[in-house]
C-alpha positions in Angstrom: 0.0 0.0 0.0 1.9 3.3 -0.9 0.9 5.9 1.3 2.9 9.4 2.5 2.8 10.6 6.0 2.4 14.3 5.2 -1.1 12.6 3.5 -2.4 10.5 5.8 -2.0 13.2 8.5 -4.2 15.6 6.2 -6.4 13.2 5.9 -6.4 12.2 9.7 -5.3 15.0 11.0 -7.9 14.7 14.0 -6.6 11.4 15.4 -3.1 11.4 14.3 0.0 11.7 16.2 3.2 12.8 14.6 6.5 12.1 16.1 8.7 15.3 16.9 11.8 12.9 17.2 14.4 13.3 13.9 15.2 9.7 13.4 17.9 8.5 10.3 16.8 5.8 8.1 19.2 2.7 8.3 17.1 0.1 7.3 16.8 -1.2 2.9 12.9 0.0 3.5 12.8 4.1 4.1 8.8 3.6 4.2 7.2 0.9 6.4 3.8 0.6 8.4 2.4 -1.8 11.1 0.7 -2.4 14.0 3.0 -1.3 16.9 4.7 -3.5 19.5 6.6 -2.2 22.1 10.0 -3.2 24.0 11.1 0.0 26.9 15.0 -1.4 27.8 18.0 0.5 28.7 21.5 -0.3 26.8 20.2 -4.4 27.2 18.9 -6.0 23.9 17.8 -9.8 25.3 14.6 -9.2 25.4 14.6 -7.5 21.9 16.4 -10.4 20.4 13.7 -12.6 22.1 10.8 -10.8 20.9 11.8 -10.5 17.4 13.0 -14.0 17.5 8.8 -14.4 17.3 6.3 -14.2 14.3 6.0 -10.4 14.0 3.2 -10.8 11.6 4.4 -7.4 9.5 4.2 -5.6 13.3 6.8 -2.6 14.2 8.3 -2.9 16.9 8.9 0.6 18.8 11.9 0.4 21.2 12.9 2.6 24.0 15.6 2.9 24.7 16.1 6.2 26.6 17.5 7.7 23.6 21.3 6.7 24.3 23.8 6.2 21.7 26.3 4.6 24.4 25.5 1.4 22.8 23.9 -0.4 20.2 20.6 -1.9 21.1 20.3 -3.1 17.5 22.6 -4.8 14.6 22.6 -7.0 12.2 21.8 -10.5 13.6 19.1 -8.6 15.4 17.3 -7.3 12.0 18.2 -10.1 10.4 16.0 -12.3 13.0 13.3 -9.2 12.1 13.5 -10.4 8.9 12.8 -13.6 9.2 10.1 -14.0 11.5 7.9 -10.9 9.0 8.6 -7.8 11.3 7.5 -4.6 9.1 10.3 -2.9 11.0 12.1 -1.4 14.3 12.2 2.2 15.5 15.0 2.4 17.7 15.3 5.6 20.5 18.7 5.0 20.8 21.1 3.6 18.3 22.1 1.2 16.3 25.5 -0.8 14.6 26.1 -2.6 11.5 24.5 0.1 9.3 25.6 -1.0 6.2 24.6 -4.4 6.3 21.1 -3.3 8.0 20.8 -0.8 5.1 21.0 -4.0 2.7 17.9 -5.9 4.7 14.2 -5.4 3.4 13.5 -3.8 6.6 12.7 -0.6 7.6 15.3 0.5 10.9 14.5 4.0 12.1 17.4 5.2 15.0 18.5 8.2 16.5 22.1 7.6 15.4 25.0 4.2 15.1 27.3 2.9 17.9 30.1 0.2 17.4 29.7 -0.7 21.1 27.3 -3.6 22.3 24.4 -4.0 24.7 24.4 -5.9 28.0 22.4 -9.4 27.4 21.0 -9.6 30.9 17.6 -9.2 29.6 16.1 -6.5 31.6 13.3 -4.1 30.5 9.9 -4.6 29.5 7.7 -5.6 26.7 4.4 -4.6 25.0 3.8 -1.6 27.7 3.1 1.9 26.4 6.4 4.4 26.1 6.9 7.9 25.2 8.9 10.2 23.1 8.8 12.6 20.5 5.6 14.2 22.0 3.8 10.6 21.4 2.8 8.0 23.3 3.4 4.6 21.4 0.8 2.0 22.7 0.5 -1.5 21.7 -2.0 -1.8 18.8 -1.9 1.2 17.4 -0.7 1.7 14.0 2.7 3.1 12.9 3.6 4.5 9.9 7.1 6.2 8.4 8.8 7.3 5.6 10.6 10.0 4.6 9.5 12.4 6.2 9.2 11.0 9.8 6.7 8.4 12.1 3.2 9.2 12.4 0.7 7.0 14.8 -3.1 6.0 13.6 -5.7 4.0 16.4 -6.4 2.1 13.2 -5.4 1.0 9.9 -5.4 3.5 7.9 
């Protein structure tokens, strides 16, 4: 379904949420939608490997990370597992490593910027609760939507 953000928020402009945060694209898919999952964990990406290690059934899966770029929450075994088990794609508030090979995935991977250094594997954090940044809440369920131009959020498909 092509779609543009800047449209769909003219067009739902009185229940959509757009997100103030300026994320880089990263992932081989600058435009990707889906219903939103949600993973809040800080510099610890277990329980992200576990989840998308899981059918994601063309979800997105919003993760919190507390906007840090002291390490990598995401990288390229990580997307790859996105991948594979249909995730639409990840937005990351923090950052990421292995951008080149995450660019070459059919994945759209949304984060704040790239660190070389990885996460602790402990799994601590939390999982399908709602989180916050950019001026939006991202709750389970809803529906996500970026491209270009940044992330807006729908209470349905649009």
């Amino acid at each position: 379904m092509p779609f543009a953000t800047a449209d769909l928020v003219d067009q739902h402009e009185r229940v959509i949420a757009s997100c103030a945060t300026q994320f880089r694209n990263f992932g081989g898919h600058a435009r990707f939608f889906g219903k939103v999952r949600t993973i809040r964990c800080h510099r610890d990406n277990a329980l992200l490997k576990s989840l998308l290690s899981t059918p994601g059934d063309g979800a997105v899966l919003v993760v919190d990370g507390g906007g840090t770029l002291a390490s990598a929450l995401v990288g390229d075994i990580i997307a790859g597992l996105a991948v594979k088990n249909a995730w639409a794609g990840i937005v990351v508030h923090g950052a990421i490593r292995d951008q080149v090979a995450i660019g070459a995935l059919p994945l759209g991977v949304k984060a704040l910027g790239t660190n070389p250094l990885k996460s602790a594997k402990t799994g601590a954090g939390e999982a399908d609760v709602t989180v916050h940044f950019g001026g939006c809440d991202f709750t389970p369920g809803q529906w996500l939507y970026s491209d270009e131009d940044g992330i807006v959020l729908l209470p349905q498909k649009a």
